[in-house]
N, CA, C and O of each residue as an XYZ file, in Angstrom:
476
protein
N      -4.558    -34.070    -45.829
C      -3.992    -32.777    -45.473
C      -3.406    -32.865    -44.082
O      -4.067    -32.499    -43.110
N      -2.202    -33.334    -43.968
C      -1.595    -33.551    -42.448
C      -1.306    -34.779    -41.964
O      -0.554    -34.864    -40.993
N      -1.876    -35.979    -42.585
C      -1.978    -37.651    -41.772
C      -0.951    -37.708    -42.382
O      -0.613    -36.865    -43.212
N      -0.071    -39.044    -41.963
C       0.830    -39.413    -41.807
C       0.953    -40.255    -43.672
O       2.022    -40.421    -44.259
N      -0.192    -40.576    -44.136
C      -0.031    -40.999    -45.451
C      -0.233    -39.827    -45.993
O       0.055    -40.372    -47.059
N      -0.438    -38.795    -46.282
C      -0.694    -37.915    -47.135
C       0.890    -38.215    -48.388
O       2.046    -38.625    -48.278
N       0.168    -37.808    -49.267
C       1.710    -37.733    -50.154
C       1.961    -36.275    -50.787
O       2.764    -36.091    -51.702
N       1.457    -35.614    -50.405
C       1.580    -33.928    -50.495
C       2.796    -33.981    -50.040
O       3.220    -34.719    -49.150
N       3.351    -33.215    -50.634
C       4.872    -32.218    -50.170
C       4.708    -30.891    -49.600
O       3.756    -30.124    -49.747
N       5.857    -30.719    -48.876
C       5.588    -29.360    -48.600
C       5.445    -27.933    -48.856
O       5.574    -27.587    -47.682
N       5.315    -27.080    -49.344
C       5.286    -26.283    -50.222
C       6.586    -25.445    -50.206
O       7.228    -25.169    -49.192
N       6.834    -25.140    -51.271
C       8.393    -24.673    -51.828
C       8.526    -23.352    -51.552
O       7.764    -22.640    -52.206
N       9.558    -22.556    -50.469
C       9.618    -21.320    -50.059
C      10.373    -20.810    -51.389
O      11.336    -21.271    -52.001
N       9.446    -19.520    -51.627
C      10.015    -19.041    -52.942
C      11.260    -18.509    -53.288
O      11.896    -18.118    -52.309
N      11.703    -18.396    -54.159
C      13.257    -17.937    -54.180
C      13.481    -16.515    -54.864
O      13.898    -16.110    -55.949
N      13.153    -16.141    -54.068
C      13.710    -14.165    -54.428
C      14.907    -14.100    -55.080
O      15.451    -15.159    -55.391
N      15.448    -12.998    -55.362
C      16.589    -12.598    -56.013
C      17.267    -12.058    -54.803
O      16.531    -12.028    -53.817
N      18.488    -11.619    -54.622
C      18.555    -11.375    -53.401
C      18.901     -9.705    -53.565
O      19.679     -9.252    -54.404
N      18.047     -8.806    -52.447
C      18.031     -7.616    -52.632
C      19.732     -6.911    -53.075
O      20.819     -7.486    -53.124
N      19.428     -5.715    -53.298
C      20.717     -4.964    -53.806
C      21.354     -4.463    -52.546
O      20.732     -3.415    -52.375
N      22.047     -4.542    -51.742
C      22.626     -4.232    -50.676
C      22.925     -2.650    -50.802
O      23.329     -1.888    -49.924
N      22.636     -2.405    -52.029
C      23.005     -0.311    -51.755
C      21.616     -0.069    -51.011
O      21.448      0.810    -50.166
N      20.661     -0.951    -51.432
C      19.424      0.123    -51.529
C      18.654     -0.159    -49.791
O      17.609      0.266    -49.298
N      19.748     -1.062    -49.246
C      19.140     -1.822    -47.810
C      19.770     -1.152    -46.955
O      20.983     -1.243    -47.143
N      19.453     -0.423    -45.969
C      20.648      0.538    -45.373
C      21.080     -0.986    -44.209
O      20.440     -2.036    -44.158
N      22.049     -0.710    -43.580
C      22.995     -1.326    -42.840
C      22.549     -2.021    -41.664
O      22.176     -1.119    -40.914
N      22.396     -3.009    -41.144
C      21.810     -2.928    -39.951
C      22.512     -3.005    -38.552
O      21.785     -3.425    -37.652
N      23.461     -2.761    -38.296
C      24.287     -2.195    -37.429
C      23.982     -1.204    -36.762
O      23.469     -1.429    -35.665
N      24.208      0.364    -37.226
C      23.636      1.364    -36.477
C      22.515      1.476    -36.085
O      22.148      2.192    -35.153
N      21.448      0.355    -37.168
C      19.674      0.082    -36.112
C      19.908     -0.614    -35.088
O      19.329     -0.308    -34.046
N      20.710     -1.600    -35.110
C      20.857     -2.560    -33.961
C      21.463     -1.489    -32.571
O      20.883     -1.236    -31.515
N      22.454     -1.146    -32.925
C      23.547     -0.036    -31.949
C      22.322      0.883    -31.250
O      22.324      0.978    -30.023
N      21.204      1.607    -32.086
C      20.395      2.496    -31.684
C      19.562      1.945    -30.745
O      19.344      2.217    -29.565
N      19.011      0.861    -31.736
C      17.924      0.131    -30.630
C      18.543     -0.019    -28.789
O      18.098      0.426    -27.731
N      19.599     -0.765    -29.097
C      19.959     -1.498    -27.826
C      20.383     -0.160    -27.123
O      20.566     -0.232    -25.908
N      20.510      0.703    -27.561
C      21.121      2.257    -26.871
C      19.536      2.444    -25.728
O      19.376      2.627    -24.521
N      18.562      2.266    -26.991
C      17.302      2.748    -26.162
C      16.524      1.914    -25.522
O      15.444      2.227    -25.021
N      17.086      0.674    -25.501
C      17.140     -0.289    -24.449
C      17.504      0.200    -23.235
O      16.873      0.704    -22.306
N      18.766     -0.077    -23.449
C      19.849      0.177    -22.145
C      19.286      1.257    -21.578
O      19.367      0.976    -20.382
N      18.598      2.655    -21.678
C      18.054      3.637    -21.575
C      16.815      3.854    -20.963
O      16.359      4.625    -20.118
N      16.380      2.844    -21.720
C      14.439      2.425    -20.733
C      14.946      1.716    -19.545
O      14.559      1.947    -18.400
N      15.812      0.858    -19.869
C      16.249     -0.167    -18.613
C      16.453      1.150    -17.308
O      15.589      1.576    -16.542
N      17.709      1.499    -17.407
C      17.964      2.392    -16.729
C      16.918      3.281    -15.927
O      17.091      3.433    -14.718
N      15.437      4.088    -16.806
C      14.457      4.646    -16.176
C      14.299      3.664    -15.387
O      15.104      3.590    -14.458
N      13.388      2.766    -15.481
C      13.083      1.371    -14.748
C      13.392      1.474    -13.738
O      12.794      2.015    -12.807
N      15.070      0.619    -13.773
C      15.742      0.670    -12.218
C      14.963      1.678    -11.289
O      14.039      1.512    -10.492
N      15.819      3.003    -11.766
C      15.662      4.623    -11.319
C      14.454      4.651    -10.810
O      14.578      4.654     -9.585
N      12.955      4.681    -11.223
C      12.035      4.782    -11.246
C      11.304      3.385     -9.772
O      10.340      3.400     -9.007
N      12.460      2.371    -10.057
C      11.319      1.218     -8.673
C      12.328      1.654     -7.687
O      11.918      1.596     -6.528
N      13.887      2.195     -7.881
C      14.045      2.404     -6.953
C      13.712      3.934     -5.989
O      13.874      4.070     -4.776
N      13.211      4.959     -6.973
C      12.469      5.929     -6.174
C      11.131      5.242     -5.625
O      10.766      5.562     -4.494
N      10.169      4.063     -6.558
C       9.359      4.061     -5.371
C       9.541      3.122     -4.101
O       8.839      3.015     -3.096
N      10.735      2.464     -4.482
C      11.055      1.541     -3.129
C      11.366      2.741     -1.945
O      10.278      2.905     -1.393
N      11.869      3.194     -1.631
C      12.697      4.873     -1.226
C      11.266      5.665     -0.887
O      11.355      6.142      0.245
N      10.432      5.854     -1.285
C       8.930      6.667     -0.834
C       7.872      5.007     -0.568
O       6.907      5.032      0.196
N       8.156      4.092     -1.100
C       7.363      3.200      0.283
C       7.960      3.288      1.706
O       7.297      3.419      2.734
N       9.361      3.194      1.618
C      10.051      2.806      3.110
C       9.797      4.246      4.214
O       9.685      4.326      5.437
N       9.777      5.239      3.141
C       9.415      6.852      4.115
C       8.183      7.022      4.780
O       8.019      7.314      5.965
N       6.753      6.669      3.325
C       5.951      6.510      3.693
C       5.136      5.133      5.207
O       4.103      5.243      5.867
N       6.064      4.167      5.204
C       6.056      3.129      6.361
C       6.861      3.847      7.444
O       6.248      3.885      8.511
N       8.155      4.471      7.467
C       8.204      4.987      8.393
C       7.688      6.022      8.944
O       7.906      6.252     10.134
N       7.019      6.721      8.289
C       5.624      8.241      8.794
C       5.304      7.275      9.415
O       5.817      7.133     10.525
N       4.439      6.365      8.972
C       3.517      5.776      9.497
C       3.533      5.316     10.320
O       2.512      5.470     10.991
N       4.525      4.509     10.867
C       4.889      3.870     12.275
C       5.354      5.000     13.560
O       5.370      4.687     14.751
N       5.796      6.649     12.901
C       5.986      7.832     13.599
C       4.429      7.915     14.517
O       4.253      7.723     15.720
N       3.228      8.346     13.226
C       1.925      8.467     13.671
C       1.527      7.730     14.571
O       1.030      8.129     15.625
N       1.710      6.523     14.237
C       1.283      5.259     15.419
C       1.491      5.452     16.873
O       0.740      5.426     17.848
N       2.989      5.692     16.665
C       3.691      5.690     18.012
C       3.225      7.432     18.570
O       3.052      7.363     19.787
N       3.013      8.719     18.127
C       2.440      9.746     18.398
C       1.562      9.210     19.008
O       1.852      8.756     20.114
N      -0.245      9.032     18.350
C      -0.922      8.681     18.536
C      -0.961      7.633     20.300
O      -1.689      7.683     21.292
N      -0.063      7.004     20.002
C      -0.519      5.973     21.368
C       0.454      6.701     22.515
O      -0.034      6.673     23.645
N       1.762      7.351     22.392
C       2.581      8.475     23.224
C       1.215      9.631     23.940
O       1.009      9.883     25.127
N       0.522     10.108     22.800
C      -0.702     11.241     23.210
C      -1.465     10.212     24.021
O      -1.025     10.250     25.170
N      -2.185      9.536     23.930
C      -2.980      8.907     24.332
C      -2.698      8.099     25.907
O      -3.519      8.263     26.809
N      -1.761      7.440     26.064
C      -0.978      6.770     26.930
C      -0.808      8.467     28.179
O      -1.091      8.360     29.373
N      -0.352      9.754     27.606
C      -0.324     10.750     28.130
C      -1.362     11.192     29.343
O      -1.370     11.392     30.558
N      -2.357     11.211     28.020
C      -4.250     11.736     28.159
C      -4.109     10.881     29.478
O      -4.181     11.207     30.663
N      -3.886      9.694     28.867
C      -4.338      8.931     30.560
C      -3.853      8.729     31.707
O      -4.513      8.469     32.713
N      -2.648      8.836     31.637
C      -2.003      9.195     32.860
C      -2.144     10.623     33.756
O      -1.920     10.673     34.965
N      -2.500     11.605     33.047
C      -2.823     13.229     33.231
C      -4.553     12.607     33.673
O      -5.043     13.068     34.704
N      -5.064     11.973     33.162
C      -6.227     11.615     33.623
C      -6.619     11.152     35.276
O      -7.586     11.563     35.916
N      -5.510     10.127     35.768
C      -5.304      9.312     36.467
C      -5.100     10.002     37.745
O      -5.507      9.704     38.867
N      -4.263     11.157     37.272
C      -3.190     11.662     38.162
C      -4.804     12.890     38.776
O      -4.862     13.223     39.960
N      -5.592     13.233     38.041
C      -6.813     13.944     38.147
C      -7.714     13.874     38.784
O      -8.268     14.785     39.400
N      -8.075     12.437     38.708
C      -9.219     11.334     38.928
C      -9.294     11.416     40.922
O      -8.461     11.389     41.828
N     -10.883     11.530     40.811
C     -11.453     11.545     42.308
C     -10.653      9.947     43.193
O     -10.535      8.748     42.938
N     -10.343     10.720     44.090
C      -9.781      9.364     45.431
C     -10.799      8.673     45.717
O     -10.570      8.147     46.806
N     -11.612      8.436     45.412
C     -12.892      7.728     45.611
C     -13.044      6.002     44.469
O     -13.624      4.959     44.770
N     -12.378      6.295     43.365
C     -12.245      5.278     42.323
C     -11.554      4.547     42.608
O     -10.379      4.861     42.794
N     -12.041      3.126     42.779
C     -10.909      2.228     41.976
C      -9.575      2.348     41.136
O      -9.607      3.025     40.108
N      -8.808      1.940     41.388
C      -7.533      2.190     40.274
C      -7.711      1.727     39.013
O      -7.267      2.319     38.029
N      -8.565      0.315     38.945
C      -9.111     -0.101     37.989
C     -10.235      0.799     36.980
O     -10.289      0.608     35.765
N     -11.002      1.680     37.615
C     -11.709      2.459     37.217
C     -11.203      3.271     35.982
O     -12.183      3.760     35.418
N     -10.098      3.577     35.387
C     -10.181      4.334     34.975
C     -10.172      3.544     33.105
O     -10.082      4.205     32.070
N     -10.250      2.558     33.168
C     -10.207      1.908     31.880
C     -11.497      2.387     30.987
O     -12.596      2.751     31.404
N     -11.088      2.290     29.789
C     -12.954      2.633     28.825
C     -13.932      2.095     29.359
O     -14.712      2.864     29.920
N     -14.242      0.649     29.383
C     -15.171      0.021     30.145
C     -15.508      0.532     31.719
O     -16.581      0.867     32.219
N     -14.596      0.479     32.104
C     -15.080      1.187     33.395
C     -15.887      2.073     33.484
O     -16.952      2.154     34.095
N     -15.000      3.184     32.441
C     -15.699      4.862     32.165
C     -17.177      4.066     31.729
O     -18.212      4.303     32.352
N     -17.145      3.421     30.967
C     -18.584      3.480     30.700
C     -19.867      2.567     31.465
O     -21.055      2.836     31.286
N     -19.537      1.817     32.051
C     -20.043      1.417     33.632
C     -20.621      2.922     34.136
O     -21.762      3.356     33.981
N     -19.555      3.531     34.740
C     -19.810      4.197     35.416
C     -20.789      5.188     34.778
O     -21.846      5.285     35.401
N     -20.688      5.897     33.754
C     -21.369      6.545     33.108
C     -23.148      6.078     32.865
O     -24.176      6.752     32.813
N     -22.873      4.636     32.761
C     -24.383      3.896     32.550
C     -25.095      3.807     34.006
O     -26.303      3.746     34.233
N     -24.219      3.813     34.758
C     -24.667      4.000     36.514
C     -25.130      5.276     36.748
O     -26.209      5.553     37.272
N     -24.492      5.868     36.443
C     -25.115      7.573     36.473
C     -26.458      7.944     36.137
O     -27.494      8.264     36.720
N     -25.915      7.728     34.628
C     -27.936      7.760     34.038
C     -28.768      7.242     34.912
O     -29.756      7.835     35.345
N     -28.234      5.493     35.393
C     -29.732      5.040     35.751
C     -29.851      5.717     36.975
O     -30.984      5.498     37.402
N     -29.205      6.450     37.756
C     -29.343      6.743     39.187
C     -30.120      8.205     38.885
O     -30.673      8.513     39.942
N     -30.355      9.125     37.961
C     -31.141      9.959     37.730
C     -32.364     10.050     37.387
O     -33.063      9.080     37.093
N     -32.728     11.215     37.392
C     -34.550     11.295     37.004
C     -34.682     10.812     36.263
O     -33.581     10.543     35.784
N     -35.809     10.243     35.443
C     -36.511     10.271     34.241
C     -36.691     11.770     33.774
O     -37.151     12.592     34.567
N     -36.325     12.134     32.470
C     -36.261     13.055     31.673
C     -36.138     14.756     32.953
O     -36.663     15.858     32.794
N     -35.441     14.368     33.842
C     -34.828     15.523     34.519
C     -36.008     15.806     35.686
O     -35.846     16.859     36.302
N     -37.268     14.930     36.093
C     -38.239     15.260     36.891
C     -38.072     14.854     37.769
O     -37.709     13.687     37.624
N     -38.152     15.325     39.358
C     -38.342     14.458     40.530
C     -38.980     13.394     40.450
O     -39.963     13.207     39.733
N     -38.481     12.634     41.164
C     -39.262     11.080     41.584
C     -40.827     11.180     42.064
O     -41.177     11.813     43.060
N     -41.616     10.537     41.295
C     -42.967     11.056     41.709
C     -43.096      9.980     42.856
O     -42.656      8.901     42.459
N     -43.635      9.926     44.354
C     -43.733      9.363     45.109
C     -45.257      8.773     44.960
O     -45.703      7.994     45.802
């Protein structure tokens, strides 16, 4: 069944009569239809990646708007900060780390839980 000696033949595709062509409708206008609703899906497609190409590029540009807000406010905060800030600081002082130096200096330079220093 398959080796190269087998002496089987292949089996004989049967021989129909060949249908009545009234009773087969045409296949032209299926073909014409189909490819209509081809061409048609195709078309959504396009339409459809190119609306979401068009709302990615909006949505990336919000986004790079926010960014730049965000660090415009911020960059602000700190300069309005700066411009605030006791003559006594460092210029360097006013960085996060700093702030929080200083802040950890504070604590330790206070009471324990708000009580005078017991001598």
């Amino acid at each position: 069944s398959g080796f190269w000696g087998s002496t089987r033949s292949p089996p004989q595709k049967s021989l129909s009569p060949p249908e009545d062509p009234a009773r087969t409708p045409p296949l032209a206008p299926v073909l014409r239809l189909l490819r209509n609703q081809l061409q048609e899906k195709d078309a959504l497609i396009r339409h459809l990646e190119n609306d979401w190409e068009r709302s990615r590029a909006q949505r990336e540009r919000e986004e790079r708007l926010l960014v730049t807000a965000w660090y415009n406010m911020g960059l602000a905060l700190q300069q309005q900060e700066g411009a605030t800030a006791p003559r006594g600081l460092p210029s360097g002082a006013q960085s996060f780390l700093a702030q929080q130096r200083l802040a950890t200096a504070a604590r330790r330079a206070r009471t324990p839980h708000g009580r005078a220093p017991s001598s």
